[in-house]
N, C-alpha and C positions, 0 to 999 in steps of 0.2 A: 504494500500500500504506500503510493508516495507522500505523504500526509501523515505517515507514521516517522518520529526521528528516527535518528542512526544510533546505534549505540560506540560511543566513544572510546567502554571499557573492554568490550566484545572484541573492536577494531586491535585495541592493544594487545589483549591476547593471543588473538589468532595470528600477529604478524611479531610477536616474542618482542615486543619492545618493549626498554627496559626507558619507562614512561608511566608516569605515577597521576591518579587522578586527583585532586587534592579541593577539600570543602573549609574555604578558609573561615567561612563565617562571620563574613561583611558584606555590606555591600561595594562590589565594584565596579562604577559606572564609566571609569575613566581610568588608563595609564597608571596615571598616579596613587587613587586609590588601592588599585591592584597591587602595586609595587608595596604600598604603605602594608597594605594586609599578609605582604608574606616577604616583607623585610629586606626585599632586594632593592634596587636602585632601576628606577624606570626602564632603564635599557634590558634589562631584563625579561620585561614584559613585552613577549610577540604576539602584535595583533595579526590576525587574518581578516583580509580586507577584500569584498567581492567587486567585482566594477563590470559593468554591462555595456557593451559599445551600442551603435546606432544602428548594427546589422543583427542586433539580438546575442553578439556575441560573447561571452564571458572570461573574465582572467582575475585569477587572485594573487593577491599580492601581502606577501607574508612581512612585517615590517617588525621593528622594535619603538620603545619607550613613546616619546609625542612626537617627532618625526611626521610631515606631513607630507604625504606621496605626490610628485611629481608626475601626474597623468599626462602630460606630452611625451614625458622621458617612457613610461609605459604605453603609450600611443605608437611612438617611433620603432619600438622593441615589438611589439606586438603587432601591427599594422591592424590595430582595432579604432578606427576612427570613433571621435563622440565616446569617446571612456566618462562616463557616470557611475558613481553608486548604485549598487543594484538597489531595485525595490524592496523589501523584506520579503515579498512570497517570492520572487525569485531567488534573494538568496537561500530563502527556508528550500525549494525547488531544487537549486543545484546542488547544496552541499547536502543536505537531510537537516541542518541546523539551524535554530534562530539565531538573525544577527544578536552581536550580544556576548554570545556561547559558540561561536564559532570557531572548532577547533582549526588548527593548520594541515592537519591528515584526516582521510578516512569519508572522504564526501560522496557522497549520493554518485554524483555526474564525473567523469573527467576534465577537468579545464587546465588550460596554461596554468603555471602555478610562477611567480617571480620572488624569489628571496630573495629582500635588502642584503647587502654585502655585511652589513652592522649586525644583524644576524646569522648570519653564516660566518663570521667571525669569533661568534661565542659559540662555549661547549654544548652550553643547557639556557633556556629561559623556563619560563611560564605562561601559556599560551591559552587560548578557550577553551574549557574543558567539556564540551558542551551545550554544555546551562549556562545563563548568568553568572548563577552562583558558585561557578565552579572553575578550576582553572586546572591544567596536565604540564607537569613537569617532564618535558622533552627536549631531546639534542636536537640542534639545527640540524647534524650531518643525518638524522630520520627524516625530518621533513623533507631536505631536499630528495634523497635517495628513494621515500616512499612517494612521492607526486612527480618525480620526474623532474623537478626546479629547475629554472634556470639562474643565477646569479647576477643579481647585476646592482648597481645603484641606482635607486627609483624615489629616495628620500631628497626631499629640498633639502637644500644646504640653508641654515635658517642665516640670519643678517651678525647674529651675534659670533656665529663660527667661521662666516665669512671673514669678518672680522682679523678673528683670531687667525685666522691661516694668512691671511694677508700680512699682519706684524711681526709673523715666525724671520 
């Protein structure tokens, strides 16, 4: 039924990943709250982010901490003109997951998958763990290797680190 979720713990056992679901018991509506609730520092925390082009096409793009995705740079990479945010029933649609709780692995549909370089950088974050209220402790080198990822930088460079790279 597609209207029934995926199950996120199911997905982890059957593919032996060593991937922990974790109920931190807050709310977390934002990066930072997430990160506050289980004591790592924002970067930490990988979001999965779904975007719909203008030919109905899909591409998720797996990011770290507040980091804000540069959709031309995933336009160019993708050749998916008109990159939007999906709708919620399409992303509920493609992955099996509410946005919100959407983990980085284990989605309904197959789609392009693009991992920020900031995250495939790191060993481990914490990522959606399906719900809301949940969140899964996973290696990037799973993500990429179970969705087939490609790597690249798709995070705006913000003004402040522009900045800083520029007085190096």
């Amino acid at each position: 039924m597609r209207d029934h979720p995926r199950d996120l713990a199911a997905f982890i056992l059957e593919h032996d990943l060593q991937a922990e679901i974790v109920a931190p018991g807050a709310h977390m509506p934002t990066v930072d709250a997430a990160a506050a609730a289980m004591r790592v520092a924002p970067e930490q925390i990988f979001k999965s982010i779904l975007f719909q082009a203008d030919d109905g096409r899909c591409v998720l793009i797996v990011a770290c901490g507040n980091g804000r995705i540069d959709v031309s740079r995933v336009e160019a990479l993708t050749d998916h003109p008109g990159l939007r945010l999906a709708k919620p029933a399409v992303a509920r649609a493609v992955t099996g997951y509410a946005p919100g709780g959407t983990p980085p692995v284990g989605h309904r549909e197959k789609v392009p998958v693009i991992v920020d370089t900031r995250v495939a950088a790191q060993e481990w974050g914490y990522a959606g763990g399906g719900r809301p209220e949940l969140l899964v402790r996973i290696r990037s080198a799973d993500i990429i290797r179970l969705t087939a990822a490609t790597v690249h930088d798709v995070v705006m460079q913000s003004p402040d680190t522009a900045k800083k790279a520029g007085d190096v």
